[in-house]
Every structure is written in structure tokens, then in C-alpha cells.
C-alpha positions as CSV (number, residue, x, y, z in Angstrom):
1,X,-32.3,-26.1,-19.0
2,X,-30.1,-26.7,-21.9
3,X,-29.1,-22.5,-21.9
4,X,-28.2,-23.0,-18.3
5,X,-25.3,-25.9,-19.0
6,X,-22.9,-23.7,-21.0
7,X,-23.1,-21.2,-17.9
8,X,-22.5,-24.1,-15.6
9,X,-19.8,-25.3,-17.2
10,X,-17.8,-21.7,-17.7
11,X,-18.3,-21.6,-13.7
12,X,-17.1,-25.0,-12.9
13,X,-13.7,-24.2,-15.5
14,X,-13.2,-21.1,-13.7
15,X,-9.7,-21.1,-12.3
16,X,-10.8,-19.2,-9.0
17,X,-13.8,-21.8,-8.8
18,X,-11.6,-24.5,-9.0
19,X,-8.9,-23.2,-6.5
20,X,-11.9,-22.9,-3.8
21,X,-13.1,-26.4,-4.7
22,X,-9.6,-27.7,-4.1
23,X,-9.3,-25.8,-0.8
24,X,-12.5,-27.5,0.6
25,X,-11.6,-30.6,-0.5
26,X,-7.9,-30.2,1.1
27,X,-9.4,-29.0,4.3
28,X,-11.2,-31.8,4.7
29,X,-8.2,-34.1,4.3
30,X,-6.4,-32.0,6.5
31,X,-9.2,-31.9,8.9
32,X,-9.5,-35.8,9.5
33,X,-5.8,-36.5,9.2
34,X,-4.2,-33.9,11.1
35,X,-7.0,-33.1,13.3
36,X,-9.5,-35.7,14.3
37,X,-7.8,-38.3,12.8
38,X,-10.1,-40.5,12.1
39,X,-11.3,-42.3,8.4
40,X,-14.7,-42.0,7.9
41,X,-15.1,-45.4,7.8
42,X,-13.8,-46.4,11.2
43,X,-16.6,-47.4,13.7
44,X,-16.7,-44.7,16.2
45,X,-16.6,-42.1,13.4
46,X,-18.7,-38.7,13.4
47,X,-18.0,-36.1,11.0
48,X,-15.7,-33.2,12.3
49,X,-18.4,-30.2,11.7
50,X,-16.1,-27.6,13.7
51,X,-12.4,-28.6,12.8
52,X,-13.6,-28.8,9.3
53,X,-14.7,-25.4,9.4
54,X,-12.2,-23.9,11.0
55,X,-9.6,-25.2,8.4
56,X,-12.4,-23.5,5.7
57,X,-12.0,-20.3,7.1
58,X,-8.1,-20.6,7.5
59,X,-8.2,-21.4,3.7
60,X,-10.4,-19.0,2.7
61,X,-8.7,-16.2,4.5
62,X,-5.0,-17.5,3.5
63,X,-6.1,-18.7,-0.4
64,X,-8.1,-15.2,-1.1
65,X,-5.3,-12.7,0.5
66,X,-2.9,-14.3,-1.3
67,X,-4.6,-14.5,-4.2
68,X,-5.4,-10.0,-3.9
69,X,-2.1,-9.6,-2.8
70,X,-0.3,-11.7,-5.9
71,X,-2.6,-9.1,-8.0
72,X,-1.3,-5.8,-6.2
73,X,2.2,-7.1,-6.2
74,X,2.1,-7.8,-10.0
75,X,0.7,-4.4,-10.4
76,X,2.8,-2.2,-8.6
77,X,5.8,-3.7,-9.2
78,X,5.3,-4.2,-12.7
79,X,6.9,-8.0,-12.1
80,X,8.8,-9.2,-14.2
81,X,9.6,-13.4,-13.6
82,X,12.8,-13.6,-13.5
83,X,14.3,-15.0,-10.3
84,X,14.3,-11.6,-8.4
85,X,10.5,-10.8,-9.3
86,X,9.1,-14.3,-8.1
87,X,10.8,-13.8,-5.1
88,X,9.2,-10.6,-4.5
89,X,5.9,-12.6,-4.7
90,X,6.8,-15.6,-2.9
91,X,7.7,-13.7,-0.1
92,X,5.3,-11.0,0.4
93,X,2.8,-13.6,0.4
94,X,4.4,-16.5,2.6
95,X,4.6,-13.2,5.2
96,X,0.4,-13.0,4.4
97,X,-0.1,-16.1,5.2
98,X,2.0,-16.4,8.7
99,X,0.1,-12.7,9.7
100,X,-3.2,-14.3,8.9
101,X,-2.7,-17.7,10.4
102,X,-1.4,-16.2,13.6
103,X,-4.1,-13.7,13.9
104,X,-6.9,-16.2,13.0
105,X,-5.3,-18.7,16.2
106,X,-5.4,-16.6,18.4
107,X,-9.1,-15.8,18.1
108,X,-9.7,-19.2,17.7
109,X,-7.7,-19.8,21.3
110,X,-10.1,-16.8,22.6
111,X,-13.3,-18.5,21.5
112,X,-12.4,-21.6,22.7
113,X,-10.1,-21.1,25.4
114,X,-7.0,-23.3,25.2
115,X,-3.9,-23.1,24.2
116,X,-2.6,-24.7,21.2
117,X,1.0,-26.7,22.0
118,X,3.4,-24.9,20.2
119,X,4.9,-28.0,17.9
120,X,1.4,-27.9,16.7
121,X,1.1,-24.4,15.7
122,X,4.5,-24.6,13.8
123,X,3.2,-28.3,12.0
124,X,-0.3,-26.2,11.0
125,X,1.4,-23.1,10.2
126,X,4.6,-25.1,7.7
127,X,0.9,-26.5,6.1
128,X,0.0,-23.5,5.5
129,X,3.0,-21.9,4.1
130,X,3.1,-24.9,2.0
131,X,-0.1,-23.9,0.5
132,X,0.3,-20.2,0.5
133,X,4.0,-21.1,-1.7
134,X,2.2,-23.7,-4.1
135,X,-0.8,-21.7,-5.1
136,X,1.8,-18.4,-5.3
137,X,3.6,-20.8,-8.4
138,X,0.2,-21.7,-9.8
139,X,-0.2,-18.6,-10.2
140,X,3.3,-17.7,-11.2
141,X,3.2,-20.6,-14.2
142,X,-0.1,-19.1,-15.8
143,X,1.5,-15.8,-15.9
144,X,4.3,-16.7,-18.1
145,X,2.2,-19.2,-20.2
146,X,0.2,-16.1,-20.6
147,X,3.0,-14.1,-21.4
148,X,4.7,-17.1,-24.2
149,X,5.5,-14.8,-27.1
150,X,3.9,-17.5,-29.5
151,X,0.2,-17.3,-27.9
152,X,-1.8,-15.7,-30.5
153,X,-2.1,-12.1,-30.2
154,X,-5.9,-10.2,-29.7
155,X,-7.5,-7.1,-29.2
156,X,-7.9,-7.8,-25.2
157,X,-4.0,-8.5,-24.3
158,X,-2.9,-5.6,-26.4
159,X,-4.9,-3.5,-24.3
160,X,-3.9,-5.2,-21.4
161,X,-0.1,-4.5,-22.4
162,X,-0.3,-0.7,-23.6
163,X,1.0,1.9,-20.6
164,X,-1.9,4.1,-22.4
165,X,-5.8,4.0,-20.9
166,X,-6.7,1.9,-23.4
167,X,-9.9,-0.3,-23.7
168,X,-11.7,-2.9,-26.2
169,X,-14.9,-1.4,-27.5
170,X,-17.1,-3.0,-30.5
171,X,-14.1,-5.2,-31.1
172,X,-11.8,-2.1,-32.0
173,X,-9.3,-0.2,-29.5
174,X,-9.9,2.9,-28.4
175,X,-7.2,5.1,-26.8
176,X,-8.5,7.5,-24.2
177,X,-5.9,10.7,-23.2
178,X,-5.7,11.7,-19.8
179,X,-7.4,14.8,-20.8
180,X,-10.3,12.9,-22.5
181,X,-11.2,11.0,-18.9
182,X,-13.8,12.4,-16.1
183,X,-13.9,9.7,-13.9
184,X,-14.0,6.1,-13.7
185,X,-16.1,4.4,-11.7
186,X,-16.4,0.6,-10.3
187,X,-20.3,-0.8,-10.3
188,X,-21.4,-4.5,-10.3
189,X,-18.3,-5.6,-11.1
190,X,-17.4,-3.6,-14.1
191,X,-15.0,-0.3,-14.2
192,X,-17.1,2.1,-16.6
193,X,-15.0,5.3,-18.3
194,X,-16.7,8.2,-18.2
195,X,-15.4,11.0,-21.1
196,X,-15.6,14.8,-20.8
197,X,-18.6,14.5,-22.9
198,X,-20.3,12.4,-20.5
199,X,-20.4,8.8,-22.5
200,X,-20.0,6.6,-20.4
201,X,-17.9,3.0,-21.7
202,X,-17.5,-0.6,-20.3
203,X,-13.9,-1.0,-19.5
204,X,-12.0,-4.4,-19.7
205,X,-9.8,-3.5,-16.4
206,X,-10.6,-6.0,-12.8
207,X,-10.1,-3.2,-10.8
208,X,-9.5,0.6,-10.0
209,X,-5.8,-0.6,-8.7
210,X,-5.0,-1.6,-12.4
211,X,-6.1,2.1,-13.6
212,X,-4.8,3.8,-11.3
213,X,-1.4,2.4,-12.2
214,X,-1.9,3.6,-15.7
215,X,-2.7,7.3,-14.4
216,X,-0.8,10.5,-13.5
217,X,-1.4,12.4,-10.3
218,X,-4.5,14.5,-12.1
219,X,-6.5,11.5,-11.1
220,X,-7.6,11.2,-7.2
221,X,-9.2,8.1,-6.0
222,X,-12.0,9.2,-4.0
223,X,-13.2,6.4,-2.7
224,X,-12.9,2.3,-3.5
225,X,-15.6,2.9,-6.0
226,X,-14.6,6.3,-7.8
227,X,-11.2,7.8,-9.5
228,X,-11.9,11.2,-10.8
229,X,-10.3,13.6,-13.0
230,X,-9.3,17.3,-11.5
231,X,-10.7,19.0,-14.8
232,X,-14.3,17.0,-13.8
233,X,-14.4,18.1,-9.9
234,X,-16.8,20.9,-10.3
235,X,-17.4,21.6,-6.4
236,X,-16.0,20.4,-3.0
237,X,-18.0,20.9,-0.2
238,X,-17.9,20.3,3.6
239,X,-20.1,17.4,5.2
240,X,-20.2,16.6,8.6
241,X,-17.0,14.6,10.6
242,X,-15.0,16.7,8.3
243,X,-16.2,14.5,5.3
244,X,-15.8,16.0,1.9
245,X,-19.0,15.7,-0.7
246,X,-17.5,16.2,-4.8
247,X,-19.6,17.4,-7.4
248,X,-18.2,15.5,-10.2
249,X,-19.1,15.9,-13.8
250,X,-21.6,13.5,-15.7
251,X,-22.4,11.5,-11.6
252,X,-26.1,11.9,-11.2
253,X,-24.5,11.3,-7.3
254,X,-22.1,13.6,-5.4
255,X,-19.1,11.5,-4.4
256,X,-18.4,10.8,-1.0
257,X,-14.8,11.5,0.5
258,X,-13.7,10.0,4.2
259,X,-12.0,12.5,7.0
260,X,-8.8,10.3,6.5
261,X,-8.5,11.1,2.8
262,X,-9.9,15.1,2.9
263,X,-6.7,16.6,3.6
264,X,-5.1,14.1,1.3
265,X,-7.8,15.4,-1.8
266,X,-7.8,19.5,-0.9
267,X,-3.9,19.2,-1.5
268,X,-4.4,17.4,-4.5
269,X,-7.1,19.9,-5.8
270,X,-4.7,22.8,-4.5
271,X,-2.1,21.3,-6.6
């Protein structure tokens, strides 16, 4: 029992945790304030299953988009925060949120068929911008704590800040050439290295977008799960629906290539 508090308590101090615990809890303000408008306490009061799930799944949509696109942003970009690079981010994801709050009314209008009144639909919609901009500065203000030049410097946010593929092994850095890397792979979670001797290593990266960054074109992202060097392809062969099966070095399993991308990966390999 003991062994399980620690664990507990690194979820419940998580800041993603936290953000969806907020989100519930301001959905179901929302919900009885905006929508049903009644206090639990008053006589006639039932609790609001369906509005309060609807503004859930509004949240969860708006708060986890924004939250993935905040990341890609960052990462492509390369933002820096100054006044130019926060905008950037602000508005890439207030135009998220309107997408994904239109979309998600107008299959809520189909399932239940009416037709919200239009001053509503603007109130709901400045809520959610409201949101969508406040949790884009949370965001924004650990970044550049993060980033204060007098936090103490560790192994972890040097490789985070080196261009090079660069990961924390054994509490030492190890720098990985181009020409070192098969393929890299995302399992459970965790992005594992693979080297051209076949070792395989636990990575400190979230995702394969944040390698891929670091990379040159003689890495092809072959699915969501695998980025693979050209010198490690060792065979390309033809599935059926025009699918492309790779024979990658050190994969027990052949990697699986969609139609969409197989024209996309023969020029690369050609290349």
C-alpha cells in the first residue's frame, strides 16, 4: 500500500493530469451555469448527465488538440517566445479550437436534431476560445520558466537542446551520427534507437516528430511507429492494395508501408 502512494502522488502532480481534472471540473460549472442552469441545491434539481458530457467531450477534444498541436508548432517552428513566436501559437490553436467546436455542433445538431440559436453558438464558442487562449499561455509560461538561463543545468535538457541525435544513457550522453542509426522505433510509449550493430537503446524523445526534426532526408518515416535509415532498408517488396512491406535491419518484423506513402518511399529509396 505504502509503494503505491509515491506513484499516486507523481500522477495526481502530473501537469497533463491536472489540466484534465480542471477541465471536468470547468465543464461542470459551465454545464449548470450556462446550460441547465440550475444550482444543485435548488428543489427541482437533477443532475445534467447529457449537457455535462457533452461539454467533456468539447473539452477533451479542444484541451488535447491544442495541447498536440502546441507540441508540433514548438517543433517545427523551432519557437522562439518572443512576441512574433507566441502569436504563431496562439493563433494556430484559437483556429483548432473554432474547427473542432464547429465540427463537434454540428454532429451534436445531427444526433439531436435542433438547431442551436446562433447568439448561443458565438457565447459557447468565445468560451471556448477563452479556454483554448488560456491554456495556450499555461503552456507558453512553463516554457520560458523552462528555458530561465539560471535553472540548473542536467544531462536530460542538454540533450534536449543539442541539434545532434543525442540521448541520456547510464547517466552519460551519447552522441549517435546519422550514419550510426538503423531505425527508431516507437513501442509502449518509449522511442528505442536502434544502431547498425543492432543494440537497441531507450531514447529520452516524446515522439517520432521530435526525431524527425533532428534528421536529414536519409531517414523515411514509414509508418507512425517506425523512422528508418536508407543504409538499414535491406528489401522493398510489393503487398497487396499497392502496400509496400520493408525488410529493415535488426526488426524481427517487416515494416508496413500504406499505398498513400509507397510512391512517396520508392522516390526516397531511388534518391
Amino acid at each position: 500500500m505504502t509503494a503505491t502512494l509515491p506513484s499516486i502522488a507523481k500522477i495526481l502532480t502530473n501537469e497533463h493530469t491536472i489540466r484534465r481534472i480542471l477541465m471536468v471540473v470547468l465543464a461542470l460549472i459551465m454545464t449548470h451555469l450556462i446550460s441547465y442552469q440550475q444550482l444543485p441545491f435548488s428543489s427541482s434539481y437533477q443532475f445534467p448527465l447529457i449537457p455535462f458530457s457533452i461539454f467533456v467531450i468539447y473539452g477533451i477534444f479542444i484541451c488535447e488538440v491544442n495541447t498536440w498541436n502546441y507540441k508540433q508548432q514548438s517543433l517545427k517552428h523551432q519557437i522562439t517566445f518572443n512576441a512574433k513566436g507566441i502569436w504563431r501559437i496562439v493563433q494556430s490553436n484559437l483556429v483548432a479550437c473554432a474547427i473542432i467546436f464547429s465540427v463537434l455542433t454540428v454532429i451534436q445538431m445531427t444526433i439531436f436534431q435542433y438547431v442551436m440559436n446562433p447568439f448561443r453558438f458565438v457565447g459557447l464558442l468565445g468560451v471556448c476560445l477563452m479556454i483554448s487562449t488560456i491554456e495556450t499561455g499555461v503552456f507558453i509560461v512553463l516554457e520560458m520558466n523552462r528555458q530561465k538561463p539560471g535553472r540548473p543545468i542536467t544531462l536530460n535538457r542538454i540533450a534536449a537542446e543539442k541539434k545532434e541525435l543525442t540521448i541520456v544513457r547510464n547517466n552519460e550522453i551519447k552522441t549517435f551520427r546519422e550514419n550510426e542509426v538503423a531505425c527508431l522505433i516507437q513501442q509502449d510509449g518509449c522511442i528505442f534507437l536502434f544502431d547498425q550493430h543492432g543494440q537497441r537503446f531507450t531514447t529520452q524523445f516524446e515522439s517520432l516528430n521530435e526525431v524527425e526534426q533532428r534528421l536529414s532526408s536519409q531517414f523515411f518515416r514509414a509508418n507512425r511507429q517506425t523512422l528508418v535509415s536508407r543504409m538499414a532498408v535491406r528489401c522493398i517488396k510489393k503487398e497487396v492494395n499497392n502496400k509496400l512491406k520493408l525488410q529493415v535491419d535488426h526488426l524481427n518484423e517487416s515494416v508496413m508501408v500504406s499505398r498513400y506513402k509507397s510512391k512517396e518511399l520508392k522516390d526516397w529509396y531511388k534518391g
